[in-house]
N, C-alpha and C positions, 0 to 999 in steps of 0.2 A: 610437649608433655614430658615430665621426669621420670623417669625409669627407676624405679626403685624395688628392691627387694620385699615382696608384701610379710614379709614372715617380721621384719625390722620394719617394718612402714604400722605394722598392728602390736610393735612392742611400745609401753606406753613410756611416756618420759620420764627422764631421769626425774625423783619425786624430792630431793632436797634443790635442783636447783631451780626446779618450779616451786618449791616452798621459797626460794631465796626471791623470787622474783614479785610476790609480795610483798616485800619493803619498797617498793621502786615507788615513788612521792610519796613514802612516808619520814614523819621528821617525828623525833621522839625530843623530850624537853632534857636537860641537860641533870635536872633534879630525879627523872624518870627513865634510865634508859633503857634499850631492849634489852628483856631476857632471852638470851636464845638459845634453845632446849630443841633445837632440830635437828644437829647433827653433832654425834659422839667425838670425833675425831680432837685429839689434843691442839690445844692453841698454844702453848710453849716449844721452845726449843728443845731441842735435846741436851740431857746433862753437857756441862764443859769438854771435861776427859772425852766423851764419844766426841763431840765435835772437834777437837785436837785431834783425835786420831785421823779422823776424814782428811782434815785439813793435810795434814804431812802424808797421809795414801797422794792426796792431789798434788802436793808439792813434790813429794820424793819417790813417788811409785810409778813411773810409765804405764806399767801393766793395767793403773786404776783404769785409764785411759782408754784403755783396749777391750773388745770383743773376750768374755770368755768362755769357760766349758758353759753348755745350753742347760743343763742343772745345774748349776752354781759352783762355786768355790767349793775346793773339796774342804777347806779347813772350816768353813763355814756347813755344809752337810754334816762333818763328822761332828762337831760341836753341838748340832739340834740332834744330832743321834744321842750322843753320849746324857745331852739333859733331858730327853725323854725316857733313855731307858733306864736312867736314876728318877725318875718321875712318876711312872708306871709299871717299872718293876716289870719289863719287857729287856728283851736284847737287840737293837738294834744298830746299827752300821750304815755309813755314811750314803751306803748305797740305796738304802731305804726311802732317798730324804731328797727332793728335788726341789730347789732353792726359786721362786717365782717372783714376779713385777708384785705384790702384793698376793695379799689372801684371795679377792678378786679372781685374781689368773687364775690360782691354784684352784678355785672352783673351775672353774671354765676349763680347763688344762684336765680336770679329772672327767668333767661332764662328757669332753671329748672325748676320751675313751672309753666310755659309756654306753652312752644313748643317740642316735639321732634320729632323723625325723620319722614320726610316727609314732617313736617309744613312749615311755610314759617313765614317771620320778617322783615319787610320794616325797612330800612338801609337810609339814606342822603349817597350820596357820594360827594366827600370825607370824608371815613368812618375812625374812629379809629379801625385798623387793629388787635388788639385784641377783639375787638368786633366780627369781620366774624372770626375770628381763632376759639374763643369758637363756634359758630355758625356752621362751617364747621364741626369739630370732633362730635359733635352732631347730625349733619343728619339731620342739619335744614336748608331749604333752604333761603340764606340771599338773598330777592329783592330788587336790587338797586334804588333809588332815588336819580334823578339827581340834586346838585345845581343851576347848569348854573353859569354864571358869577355872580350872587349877591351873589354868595353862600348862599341862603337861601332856604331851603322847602318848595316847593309847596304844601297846603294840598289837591287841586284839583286833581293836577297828583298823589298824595299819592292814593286817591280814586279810584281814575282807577286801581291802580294797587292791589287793594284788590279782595281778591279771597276766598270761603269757607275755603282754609286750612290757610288761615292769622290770626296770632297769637298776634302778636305786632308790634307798630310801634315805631322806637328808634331815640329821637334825643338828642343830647350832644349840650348844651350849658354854657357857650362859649363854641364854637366848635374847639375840638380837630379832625382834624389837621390845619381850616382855620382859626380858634379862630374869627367865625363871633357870634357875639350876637343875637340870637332871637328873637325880639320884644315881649311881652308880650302876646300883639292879637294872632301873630300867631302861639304863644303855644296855645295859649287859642283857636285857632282855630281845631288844630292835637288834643286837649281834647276829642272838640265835635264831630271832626272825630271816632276817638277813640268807645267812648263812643255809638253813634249811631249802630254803625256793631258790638259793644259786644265784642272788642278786648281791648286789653292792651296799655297804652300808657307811654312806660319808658322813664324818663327824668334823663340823666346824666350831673350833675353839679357839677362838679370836681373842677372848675374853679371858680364856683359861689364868691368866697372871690376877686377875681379879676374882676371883671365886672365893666366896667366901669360908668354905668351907677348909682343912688343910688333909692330906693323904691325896692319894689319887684319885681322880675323879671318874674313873673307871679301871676296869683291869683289861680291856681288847685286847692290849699290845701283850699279854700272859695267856691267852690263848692258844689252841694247836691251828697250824696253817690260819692266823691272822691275816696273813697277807693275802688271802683269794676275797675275803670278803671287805676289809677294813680299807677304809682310803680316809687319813686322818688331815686336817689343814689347819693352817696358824698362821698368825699375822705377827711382824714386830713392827709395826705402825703404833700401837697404844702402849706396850712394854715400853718402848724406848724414844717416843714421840718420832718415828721415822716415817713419819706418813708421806710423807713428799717425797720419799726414795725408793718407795715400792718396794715391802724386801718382803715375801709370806714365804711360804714352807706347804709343801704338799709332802707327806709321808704312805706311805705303799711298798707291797712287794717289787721287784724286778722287773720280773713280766709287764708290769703296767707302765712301771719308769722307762719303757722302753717306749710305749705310746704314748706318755707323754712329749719325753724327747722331741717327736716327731713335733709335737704343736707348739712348744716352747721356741722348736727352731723356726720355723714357718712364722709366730707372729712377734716375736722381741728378739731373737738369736740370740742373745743370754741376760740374764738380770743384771740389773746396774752394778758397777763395782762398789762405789763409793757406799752405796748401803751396806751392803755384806761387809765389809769393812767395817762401817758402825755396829751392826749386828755381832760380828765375833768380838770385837771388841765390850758392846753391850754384857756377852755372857760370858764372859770370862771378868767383868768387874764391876757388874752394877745388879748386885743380887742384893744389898742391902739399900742400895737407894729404890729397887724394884718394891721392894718389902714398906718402905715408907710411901710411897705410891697407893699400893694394895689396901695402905691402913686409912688414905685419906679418902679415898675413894670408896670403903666400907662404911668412912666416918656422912660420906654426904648420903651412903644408901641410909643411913639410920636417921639422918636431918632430914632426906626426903621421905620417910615412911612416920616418920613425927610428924611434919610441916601437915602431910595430907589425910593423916586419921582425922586432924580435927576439923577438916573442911566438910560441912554441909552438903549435901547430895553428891559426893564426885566419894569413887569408891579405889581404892588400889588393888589394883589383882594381881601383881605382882612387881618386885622390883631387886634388882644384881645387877654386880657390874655397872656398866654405866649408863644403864633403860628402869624406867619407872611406867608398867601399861595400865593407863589410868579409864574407867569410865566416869562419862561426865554425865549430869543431870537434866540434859536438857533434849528439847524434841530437835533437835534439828543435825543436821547430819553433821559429824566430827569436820569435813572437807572445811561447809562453812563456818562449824566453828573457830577451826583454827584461823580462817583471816579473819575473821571480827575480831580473835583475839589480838593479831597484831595491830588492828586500830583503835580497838577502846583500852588493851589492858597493858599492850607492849610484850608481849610473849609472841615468841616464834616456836611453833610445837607440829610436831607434824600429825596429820589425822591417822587414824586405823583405817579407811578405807584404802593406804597406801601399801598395807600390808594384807592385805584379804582380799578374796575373789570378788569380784562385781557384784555376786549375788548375796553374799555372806551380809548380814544382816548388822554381825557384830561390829565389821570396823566402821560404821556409822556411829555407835554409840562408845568408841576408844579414840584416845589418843597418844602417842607416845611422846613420854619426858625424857630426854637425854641430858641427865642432872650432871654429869661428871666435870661438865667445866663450870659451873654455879660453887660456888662456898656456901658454908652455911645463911650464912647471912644473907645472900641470894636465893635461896632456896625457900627460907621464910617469906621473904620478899615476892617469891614466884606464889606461895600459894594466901599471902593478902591478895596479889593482883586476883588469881582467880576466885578468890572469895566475890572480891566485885563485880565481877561477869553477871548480867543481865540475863532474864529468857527472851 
């Protein structure tokens, strides 16, 4: 018999690469091929100039080579300080800023100083399902928060559902999986929630370089003592196509950076060099190709909210950044929608039940479109295919 941990043995599997494992004997015709709107993540390269730079870190820098500080690079800390707090209109310092293997960690890296078993961590659902995976293996119990149709958090209903073992409360904006926007206020409302009951309030903003809006998207970091409540996280995986080099950002007071530390050293010993390298390089010279980035990827949230008003029974409830949270028309649950669609229509999309509790009724009737690597012309194309979907 295999010994295994039951807290990891009852987290459920990774859900894009069980979505990928649906293609497996499927053949697409060469006039029709797969669209796949299942996972976000950039399929290009990174601009030239960052990749030059990596390249001569690996060629002429020893150090690239080497183990370093377990928060990162200090030139790389003080760099996401100095662009946040011209971002947000905060004052913030390198020591704020703990440099992680991706966004990923930096969740898990903050969870840890958090919560453990037993605690609880109010969730929005539709959740990013790596969020409750780390949650789950932990022995923390994830409380759902329902969007409703606006897809937006309630801080009222947040309220109620706080309890003495409430830890934190998380919300990702743009929100992955429905890529809805947050209004300003009502971060600045889950703050004061926050803040009042002495719990934590993590904000993941992954997306933040895509937002459509311009000014800041909140004001937290202009706060008094921000730092007992706020634990802020970012990824340069989508900014600068560095998904493969793991480079996030967890931002926080001292005091926490100090319990990070601790987990940072224990599971990576410090973040890879050669991304932080493309990363300071990134923001120090690619604020104008950033900006043309931001504008295509606005241009496919407006092809994909045209492509799908005109479609017949399937409704959009939201869509930013690079998630479009679509309901579909039909009785049968999103799970099996989504592989039928890879064999009658060639769409790969992942279902809502991937993002919702077991019992939640809704991610049966959603699924999530992750348009950003589709063009226009793909996008049209995605919603004839599902024009032709059957009941």
């Amino acid at each position: 018999m295999t010994l295994i941990n039951p807290a990891l043995a009852a987290t459920f599997a990774p859900p894009v690469m069980e979505a990928r494992r649906w293609l497996e004997g499927v053949t697409f015709a060469p006039d029709r091929p797969l669209i796949n709107v299942s996972q976000a993540a950039p399929v290009d390269a990174p601009p030239l100039g960052l990749r030059q730079a990596i390249a001569e870190a690996a060629l002429n820098r020893p150090e690239a080579h080497l183990y370093g500080p377990v928060l990162g690079n200090s030139d790389l800390r003080d760099a996401v300080a100095a662009r946040f707090s011209a971002a947000y209109g905060g004052t913030l310092t390198g020591g704020n800023v703990a440099i992680t293997q991706g966004c990923n960690q930096a969740f898990c890296a903050a969870m840890a100083t958090l919560a453990g078993a037993g605690d609880q961590v109010i969730v929005p659902t539709p959740w990013y399902f790596n969020h409750k995976m780390w949650l789950d293996m932990s022995g923390v119990q994830t409380v759902p928060l329902p969007c409703g149709d606006a897809m937006l958090p309630d801080p009222e209903h947040a309220r109620a559902l706080i309890t003495p073992r409430t830890r934190a409360i998380v919300l990702v904006t743009p929100n992955n999986p429905s890529g809805a926007e947050y209004p300003a206020d009502l971060v600045g409302r889950f703050f004061d929630l926050a803040q009042s009951h002495g719990i934590a309030l993590v904000v993941d903003e992954t997306y933040r370089d895509f937002d459509s809006r311009t000014g800041a998207p909140h004001d937290l970091f202009q706060r008094p003592d921000w730092d007992d409540t706020l634990i802020q996280l970012y990824s340069f995986s989508k900014a600068y196509r560095l998904t493969g080099h793991r480079v996030g950002a967890l931002v926080a007071g001292h005091e926490r950076l100090a319990q990070v530390e601790k987990f940072l050293d224990t599971v990576a010993i410090s973040p890879a060099q050669l991304g932080q390298v493309g990363a300071v390089w990134g923001l120090a010279n690619l604020d104008d190709w950033l900006a043309g980035e931001r504008a295509e990827i606005l241009a496919r949230r407006h092809a994909t909210q045209t492509a799908l008003a005109d479609l017949s029974g399937w409704r959009l409830k939201s869509a930013g950044a690079y998630f479009a949270w679509v309901e579909h028309p039909f009785d049968e649950s999103s799970v099996d929608l989504a592989r039928r669609m890879v064999a009658q229509i060639g769409v790969l999309a992942l279902p809502g039940t991937m993002f919702t509790p077991d019992d939640d009724a809704s991610g049966r009737r959603h699924l999530r479109l992750a348009f950003a690597n589709v063009d226009a012309d793909g996008i049209a194309e995605l919603a004839r295919r599902l024009a032709q979907l059957q009941a």
